[in-house]
Each structure stands twice: as C-alpha cells, then as structure tokens.
N, C-alpha and C positions, 0 to 999 in steps of 0.2 A: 501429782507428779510421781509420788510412791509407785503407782501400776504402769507408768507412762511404758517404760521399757522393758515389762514385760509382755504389754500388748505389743511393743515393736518386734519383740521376737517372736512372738504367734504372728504377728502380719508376714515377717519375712520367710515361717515357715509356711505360710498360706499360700505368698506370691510364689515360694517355691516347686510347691506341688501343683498350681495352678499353670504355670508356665510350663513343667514338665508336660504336663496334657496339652498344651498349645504345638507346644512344639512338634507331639508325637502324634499326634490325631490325623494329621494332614497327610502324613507319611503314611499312616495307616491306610486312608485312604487314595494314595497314590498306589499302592500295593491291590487297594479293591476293584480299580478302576480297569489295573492292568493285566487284573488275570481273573476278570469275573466270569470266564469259560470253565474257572477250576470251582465246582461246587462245596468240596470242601475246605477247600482253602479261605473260599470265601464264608462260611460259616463261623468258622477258628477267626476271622479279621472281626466277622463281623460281633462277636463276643468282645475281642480285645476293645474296638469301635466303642462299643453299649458304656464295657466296664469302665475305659479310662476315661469316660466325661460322665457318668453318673456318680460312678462311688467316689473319682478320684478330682476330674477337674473342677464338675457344679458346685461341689460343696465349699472347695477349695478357692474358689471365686467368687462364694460368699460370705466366706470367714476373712478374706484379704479386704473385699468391702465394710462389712463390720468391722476390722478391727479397723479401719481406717478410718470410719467413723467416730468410732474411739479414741484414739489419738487426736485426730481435727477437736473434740469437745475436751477433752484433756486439757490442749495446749491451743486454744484457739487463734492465737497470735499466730500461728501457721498461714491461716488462711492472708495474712498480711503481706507473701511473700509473693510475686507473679508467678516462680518456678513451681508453685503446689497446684497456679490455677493452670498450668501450661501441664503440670504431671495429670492432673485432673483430666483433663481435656484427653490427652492419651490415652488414660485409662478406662472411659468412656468409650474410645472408640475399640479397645481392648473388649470391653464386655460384648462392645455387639459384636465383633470377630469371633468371640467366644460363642456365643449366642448360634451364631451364622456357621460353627462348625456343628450344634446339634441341628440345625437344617438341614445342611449335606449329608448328617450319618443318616436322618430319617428317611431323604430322598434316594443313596443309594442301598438301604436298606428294601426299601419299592421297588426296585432294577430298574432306578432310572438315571443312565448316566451319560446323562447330559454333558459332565465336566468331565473333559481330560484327566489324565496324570501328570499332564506339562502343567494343566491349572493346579492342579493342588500341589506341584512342586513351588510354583510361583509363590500361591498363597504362604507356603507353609515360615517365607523369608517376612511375614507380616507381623509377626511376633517379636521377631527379633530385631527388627526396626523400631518396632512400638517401645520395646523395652529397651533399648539401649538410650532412646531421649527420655524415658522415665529414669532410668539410675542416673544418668547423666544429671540430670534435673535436681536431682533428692542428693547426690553427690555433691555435687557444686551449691545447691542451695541458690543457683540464678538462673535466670532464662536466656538465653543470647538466642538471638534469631539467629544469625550466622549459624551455630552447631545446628539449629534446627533445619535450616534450609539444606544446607551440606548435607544429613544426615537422610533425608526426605529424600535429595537428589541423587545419592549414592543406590539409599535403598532403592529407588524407584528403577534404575539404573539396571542392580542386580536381579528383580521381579524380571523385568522387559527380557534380560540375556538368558533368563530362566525358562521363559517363554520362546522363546525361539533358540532354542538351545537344537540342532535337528538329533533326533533319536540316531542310535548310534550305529541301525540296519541302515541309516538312508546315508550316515559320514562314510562307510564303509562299501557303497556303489560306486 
C-alpha cells in the first residue's frame, strides 16, 4: 500500500500524456489530408505525426498499462468492483484506437489517403468519449448503464454531425 499512490500518480501522469497524443494526432492528421498538395507542410506534419506517437504517445500508453497493472496487484480487491471491469473494457478498446492511429500515420505517410479530414475529424471525438466513461467510472467507483448508454448515444450523435458537417465552400453556395 506504501507505493499504491505513488504508482497512481505515475498512472495519471501517463494517461495524461497519453491522451494528449490521442487527442492531437487526429488533428494532425486532418491538417495532412487537407493540404497534402503542400510538400512542405506535409513534411513539418509529418515529423510532428512520427514524434507525438513514438516518443510521446507509445510510451505513454505503456506506462499507463503498467502502472495499471500495478495498482490492480497492489490492491487486488479492485478487480471486485464492475466499474474497473467496464473501465477495463474502455480502455481496451482505447489501445486499439491508439494502435489504429499508428496505422493511419504509416498509411498517410505512403500517400494513401483513403480517409477524409471529415473522418479524422470524426475520429478524433473517440477519445474523448472513451475517456469521459473511464473517469466517470474511476470517479464514481460504479457502473450504471444509463451513464453508459447516454454517454455512447450523445457521442455517437456528435461523430455522425461531424461527419456530415458540409465544408464551409459548399454552406457558403
């Protein structure tokens, strides 16, 4: 128990750095998609691209993993609670989000861009859905499906109007 909370605040500054790269990566790549006629601009993206999921997000989503690891052996009565296995589950589908944004930098790294800027606008509200029922979760210490549905259906909501948001040459005809 002596180390319990000082792994918790190595975890929190892990999710923090980790999430700052979720958040920003997508963006980045909304910027790549949209002006990949500019060679050097896309060169300068594609650096920031490389650096903030190698040095800052990879690592950063493996220390948040371990130290959660850590904590779960610590205090094993955690895992007794639904809301760790419902953060769990989240967080799970967080890694492969994470995972799935070193895909898109390597694809539009190849000039293949398949994906919009409206997608990766969409995308980039995945994180912050994910994470608002994770702190919710760890917050409250319970799982209510209610918060979970609502929170799924708003998000899902916000994705869709992101998606069809029309570009602002086509509001402006």
């Amino acid at each position: 128990m002596e180390y319990y909370l000082w792994i918790l605040v190595f975890h929190i500054m892990a999710v923090l750095s980790w999430m700052a790269m979720l958040f920003y990566q997508p963006r980045l790549f909304v910027y790549h998609t949209e002006h990949k006629d500019k060679k050097e601009f896309i060169e300068v993206i594609q650096i920031q691209e490389e650096k903030i999921y190698k040095v800052i997000g990879f690592p950063a989503m493996i220390a948040t993993i371990l130290s959660g690891i850590a904590m779960i052996i610590l205090q094993p009565e955690l895992l007794k609670g639904a809301w760790l296995h419902a953060k769990l589950l989240f967080v799970i589908i967080l890694v492969v989000y994470s995972l799935s944004l070193e895909y898109f930098r390597k694809e539009l790294k190849k000039g293949n861009f398949s994906k919009k800027g409206s997608f990766f606008r969409a995308y980039n509200e995945v994180p912050t859905i994910l994470s608002l029922l994770i702190v919710g979760y760890v917050i409250t210490k319970t799982f209510s499906i209610l918060f979970t549905v609502i929170t799924l259906v708003v998000g899902g909501f916000i994705v869709y109007k992101v998606l069809t948001k029309k570009p602002k040459e086509e509001v402006a005809k």
